[in-house]
N, C-alpha and C positions, 0 to 999 in steps of 0.2 A: 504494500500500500504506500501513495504518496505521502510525504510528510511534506506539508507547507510550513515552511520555517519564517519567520517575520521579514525578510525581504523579498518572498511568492506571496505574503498577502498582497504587496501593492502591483499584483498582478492585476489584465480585465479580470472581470468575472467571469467570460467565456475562456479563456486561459488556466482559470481556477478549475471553474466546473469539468475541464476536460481530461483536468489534471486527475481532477478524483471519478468520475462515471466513468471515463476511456478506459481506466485500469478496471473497472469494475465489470464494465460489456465486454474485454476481453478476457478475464475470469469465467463470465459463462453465467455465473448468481441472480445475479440485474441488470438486465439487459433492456428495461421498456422506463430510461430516465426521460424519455421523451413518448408522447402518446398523441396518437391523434392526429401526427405532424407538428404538436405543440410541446414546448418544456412542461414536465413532470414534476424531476426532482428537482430541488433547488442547491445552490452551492453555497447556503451562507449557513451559518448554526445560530440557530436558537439560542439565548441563555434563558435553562429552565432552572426556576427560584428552584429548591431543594426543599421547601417547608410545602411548596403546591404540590413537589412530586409526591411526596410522603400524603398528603392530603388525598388527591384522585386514587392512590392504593387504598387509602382507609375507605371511602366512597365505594370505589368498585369491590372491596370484598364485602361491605357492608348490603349493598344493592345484590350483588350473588347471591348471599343467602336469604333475600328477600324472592329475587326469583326460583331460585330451588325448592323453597316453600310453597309458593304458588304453585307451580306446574306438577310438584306430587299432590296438592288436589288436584289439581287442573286434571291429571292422567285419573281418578276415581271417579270425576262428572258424569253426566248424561252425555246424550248427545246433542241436548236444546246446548248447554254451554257450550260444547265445541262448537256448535253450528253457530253460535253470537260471536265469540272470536274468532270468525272470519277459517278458520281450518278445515282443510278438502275433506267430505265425507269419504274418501279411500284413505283418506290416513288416519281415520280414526282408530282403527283395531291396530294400528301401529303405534300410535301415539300413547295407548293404554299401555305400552307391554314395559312392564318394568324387572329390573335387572339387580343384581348382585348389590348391596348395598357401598360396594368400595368404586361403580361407577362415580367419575368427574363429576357432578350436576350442577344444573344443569346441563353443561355440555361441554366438551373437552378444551374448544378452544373457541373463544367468544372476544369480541370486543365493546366495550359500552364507550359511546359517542357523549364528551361531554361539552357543555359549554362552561365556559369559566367566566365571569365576570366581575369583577372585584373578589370581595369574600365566598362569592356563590360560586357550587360546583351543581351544575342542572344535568342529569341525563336527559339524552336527547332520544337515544335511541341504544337496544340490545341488539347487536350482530351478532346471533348466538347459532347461527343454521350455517354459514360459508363465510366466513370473515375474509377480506383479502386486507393488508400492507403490511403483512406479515414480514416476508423478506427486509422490507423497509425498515418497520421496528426492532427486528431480531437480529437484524447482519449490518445492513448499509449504516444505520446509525451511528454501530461503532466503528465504520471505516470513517466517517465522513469527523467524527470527532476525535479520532487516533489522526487522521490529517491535521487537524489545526490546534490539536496539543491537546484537548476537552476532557473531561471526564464523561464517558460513556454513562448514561442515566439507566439504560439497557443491560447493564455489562453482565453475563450468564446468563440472563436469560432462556437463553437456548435450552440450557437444559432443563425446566422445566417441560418443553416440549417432550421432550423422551421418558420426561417422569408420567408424564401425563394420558401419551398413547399407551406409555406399558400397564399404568393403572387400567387404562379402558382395556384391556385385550385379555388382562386376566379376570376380570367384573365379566367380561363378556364366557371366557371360560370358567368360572365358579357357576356359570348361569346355565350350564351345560353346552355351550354354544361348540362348535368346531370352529379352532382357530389356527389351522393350518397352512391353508391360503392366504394371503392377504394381498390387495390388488390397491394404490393410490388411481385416483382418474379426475381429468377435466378435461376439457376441451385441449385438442393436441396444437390445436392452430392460435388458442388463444394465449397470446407469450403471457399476458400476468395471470392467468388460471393455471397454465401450464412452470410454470417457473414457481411460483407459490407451490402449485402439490407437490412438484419435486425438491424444493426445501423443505419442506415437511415431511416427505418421506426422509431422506439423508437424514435429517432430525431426529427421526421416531425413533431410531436404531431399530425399528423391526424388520425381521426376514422378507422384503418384498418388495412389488416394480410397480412400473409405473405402466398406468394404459391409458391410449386415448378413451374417452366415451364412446366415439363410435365404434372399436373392438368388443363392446360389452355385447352379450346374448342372454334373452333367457327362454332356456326350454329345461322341460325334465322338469319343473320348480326346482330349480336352481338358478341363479346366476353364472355365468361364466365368459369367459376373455379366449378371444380370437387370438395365439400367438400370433408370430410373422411367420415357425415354419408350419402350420397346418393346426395342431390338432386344438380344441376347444380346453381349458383349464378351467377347473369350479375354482367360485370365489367363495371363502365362508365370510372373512372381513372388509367391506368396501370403505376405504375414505373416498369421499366425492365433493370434489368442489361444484356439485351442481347443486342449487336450490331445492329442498323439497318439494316446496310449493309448483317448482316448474317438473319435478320428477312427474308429479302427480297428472301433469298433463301431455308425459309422455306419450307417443303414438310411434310405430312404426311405418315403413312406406305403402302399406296395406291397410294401415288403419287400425292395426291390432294396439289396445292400450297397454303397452310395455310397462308403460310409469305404474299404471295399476297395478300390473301384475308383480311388480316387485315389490312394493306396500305390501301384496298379503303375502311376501315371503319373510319379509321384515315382521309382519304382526304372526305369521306361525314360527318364528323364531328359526328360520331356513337360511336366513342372511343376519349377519351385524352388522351396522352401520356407525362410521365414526364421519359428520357429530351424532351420535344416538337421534331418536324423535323429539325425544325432550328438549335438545336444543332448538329445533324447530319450533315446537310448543313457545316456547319462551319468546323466539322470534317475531311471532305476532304483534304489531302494538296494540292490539285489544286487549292486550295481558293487560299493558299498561291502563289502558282504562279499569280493567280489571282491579287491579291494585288499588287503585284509587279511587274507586267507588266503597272498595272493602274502607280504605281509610278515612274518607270521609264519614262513612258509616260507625267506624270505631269500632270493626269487628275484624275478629281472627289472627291479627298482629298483636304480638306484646308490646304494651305504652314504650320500652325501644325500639320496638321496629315502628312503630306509628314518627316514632320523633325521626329514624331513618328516612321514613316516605316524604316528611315534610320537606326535612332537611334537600335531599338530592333528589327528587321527581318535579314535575310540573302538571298540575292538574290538566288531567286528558279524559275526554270520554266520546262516546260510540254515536251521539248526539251533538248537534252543534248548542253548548251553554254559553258561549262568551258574544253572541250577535245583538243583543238587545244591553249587554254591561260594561259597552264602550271597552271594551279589555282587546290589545291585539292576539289573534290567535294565528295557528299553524293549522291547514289542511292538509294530510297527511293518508296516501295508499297504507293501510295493514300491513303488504308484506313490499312496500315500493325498498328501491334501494338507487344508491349515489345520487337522493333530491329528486330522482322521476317523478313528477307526477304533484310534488308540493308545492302549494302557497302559500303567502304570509299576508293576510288581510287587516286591516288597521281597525283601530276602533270604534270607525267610520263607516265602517264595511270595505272600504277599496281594497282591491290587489293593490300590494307595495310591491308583491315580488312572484314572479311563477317559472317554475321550472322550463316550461314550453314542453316538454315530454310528452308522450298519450303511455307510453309504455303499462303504465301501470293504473290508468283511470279507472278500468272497467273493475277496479277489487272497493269493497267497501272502507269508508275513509274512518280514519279518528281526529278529534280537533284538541289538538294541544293549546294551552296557554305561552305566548311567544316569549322568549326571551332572545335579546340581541346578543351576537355574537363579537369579541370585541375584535377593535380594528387596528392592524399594524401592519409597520411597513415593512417591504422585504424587497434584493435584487432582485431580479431575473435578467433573463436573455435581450430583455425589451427595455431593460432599463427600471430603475425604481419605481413603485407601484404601493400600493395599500390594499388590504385585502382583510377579510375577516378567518381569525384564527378558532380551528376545532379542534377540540382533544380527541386522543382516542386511549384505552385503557382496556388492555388484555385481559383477557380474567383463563388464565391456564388450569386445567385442572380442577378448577375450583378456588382458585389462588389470586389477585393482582398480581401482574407482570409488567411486562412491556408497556409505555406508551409512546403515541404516535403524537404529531402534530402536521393538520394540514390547513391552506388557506384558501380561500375561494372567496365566494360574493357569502351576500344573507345566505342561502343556500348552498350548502356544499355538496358538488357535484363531481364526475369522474374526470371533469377538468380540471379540479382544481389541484394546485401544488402541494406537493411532500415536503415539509419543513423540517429538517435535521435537527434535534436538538441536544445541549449540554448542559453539564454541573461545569461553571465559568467563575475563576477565581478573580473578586474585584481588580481594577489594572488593567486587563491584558486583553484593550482595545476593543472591545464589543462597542457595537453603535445601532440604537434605536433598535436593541434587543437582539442584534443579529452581528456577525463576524462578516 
């Protein structure tokens, strides 16, 4: 890795940034610092206070065990419950099936989206079904601040990951499960699904490969992977960087529903899945309204976890409440993802802000109470700019890990920037939060 020594700072910034991504795409790790035809990652670092980082870990383990709570009722419900929080009626008999008590839970590898604004840390949102900036938070972070001398905020993280799949694979075998196969998969064309599962596999340290999606079969009720030389291989573990919600409306070129048909291999306990259902479950933001209908109500939480919900959520519910109480709220897709499909309407009623997306309109909406995300400045390729900064906060295992920082508009979208961040010792020339 480059080291920029104090006379490579008064490098450009395209100079800088080539310094450290050039070595990084020729590694083979992160190869997509540019997306779209646009800058991705950014070349400056962050300085992250030390009292916030320590803060968003108290938050997200604290919120974890808020949601692991929730979704083991959530998995004992009806199916009027399932069907309010927005979850495919095929994934129901999957989403009940519960596991070995030493499973992750919610879900093995999640991230909660926060906003930070003065004293306040808000969840925004649980990525608990396919999280991606993985790579980013786990690797590139400590290249980018091993460049300019930093303290990595990240530093081991990594292993947590391998604690964490090997937790899930033996919860999955105390469950009786067969855990001999084990297959990673996403899309083979898409570089950050594809580049994410294969860090995550290298990570897990478990016996196993990598497949595209489209190698997957199921016949026999099994699952199983097309090799390259002929014969068909069963899967009994599948990590999938594919959404549930979009498994479920899988189809083949015949029309045969594939995505179906693997839900009831998943609910007769034929497949594991890692993230399990639960993380799915969790995924929902109906949860979230969930939650907070329970805590408004003052039931089922202990007077800690009620002061938890207060502390870090933001009143959400399945109903639009804030149109008539001048309050700005959030419209918000169920299971929308990178901002598709969101607004931000004033307490006026106006759109101040809309994604433009349709991707995600046709799912039932939740209306959050808004909060602004705050605003600073940063380089890029284009020159100095200002942008609104969003946290993000691993929850490994079950555990706080990693966080992430990126900037974008009101809305954080899949264009917006990857912000490097450090532990930065007063002195040593940071400016307007950034090197």
């Amino acid at each position: 890795m480059v080291y920029l020594d104090s006379n490579e700072h008064d490098r450009s910034y395209a100079e800088r940034r080539e310094a450290i991504y050039g070595t990084l795409r020729a590694e083979g790790t992160f190869t997509w610092d540019s997306m779209y035809g646009e800058e991705y990652a950014l070349a400056g670092l962050y300085r992250l206070d030390r009292t916030l980082h320590q803060r968003m870990h108290q938050a997200a383990d604290r919120l974890g065990q808020l949601f692991a709570k929730t979704v083991q009722i959530v998995q004992l419900s009806d199916d009027s419950l399932l069907e309010e929080l927005g979850l495919p009626r095929s994934a129901f008999d999957a989403i009940r099936v519960s596991l070995d008590p030493s499973m992750p839970a919610p879900t093995v590898v999640g991230r909660f989206d926060f906003a930070v604004n003065g004293q306040k840390i808000k969840m925004l949102e649980f990525n608990s079904d396919t999280p991606t900036g993985i790579v980013e938070a786990f690797y590139v972070n400590g290249e980018v601040c091993r460049a300019y001398g930093a303290e990595d905020p990240n530093a081991d993280c990594w292993s947590a990951i391998k604690q964490a799949f090997g937790q899930a694979v033996e919860a999955y075998r105390a469950s009786g499960y067969s855990t001999r196969h084990i297959i990673f998969s996403a899309l083979d064309w898409h570089e950050e699904d594809a580049g994410t599962t294969r860090y995550l596999l290298r990570q897990s340290g478990l016996a196993s490969e990598f497949a595209a999606l489209s190698d997957l079969r199921v016949m026999d009720d099994r699952l199983w992977v097309q090799q390259a030389d002929g014969p068909l291989k069963p899967v009994d573990i599948w990590y999938r960087l594919h959404a549930l919600e979009k498994l479920a409306e899988d189809r083949d070129e015949d029309g045969y529903p594939t995505g179906e048909h693997v839900l009831r291999l998943i609910a007769e306990r034929k497949l594991a899945v890692i993230n399990p259902p639960s993380g799915f479950t969790a995924q929902t933001k109906a949860l979230q309204a969930l939650i907070w209908n329970l805590h408004e109500a003052g039931q089922f939480y202990t007077d800690e976890e009620h002061e938890w919900i207060e502390a870090y959520m933001l009143p959400t519910y399945l109903e639009n409440r804030f149109a008539d109480r001048n309050i700005p709220y959030v419209v918000k897709p169920i299971y929308g993802r990178e901002g598709s499909g969101v607004s931000i309407i004033d307490g006026d009623g106006h759109t101040i802000d809309h994604s433009g997306e349709q991707e995600y309109m046709e799912q039932p909406m939740v209306y959050q109470q808004y909060i602004e995300l705050p605003s600073i400045e940063i380089e890029t390729l284009k020159g100095w700019t200002s942008g609104r900064q969003l946290w993000g906060c691993f929850l490994i295992g079950g555990r706080p890990s990693a966080v992430i920082s990126r900037v974008g508009g009101h809305i954080t979208n899949n264009i917006s920037y990857y912000l490097p961040s450090g532990f930065w010792e007063e002195g040593k020339g940071l400016t307007n939060g950034t090197v």
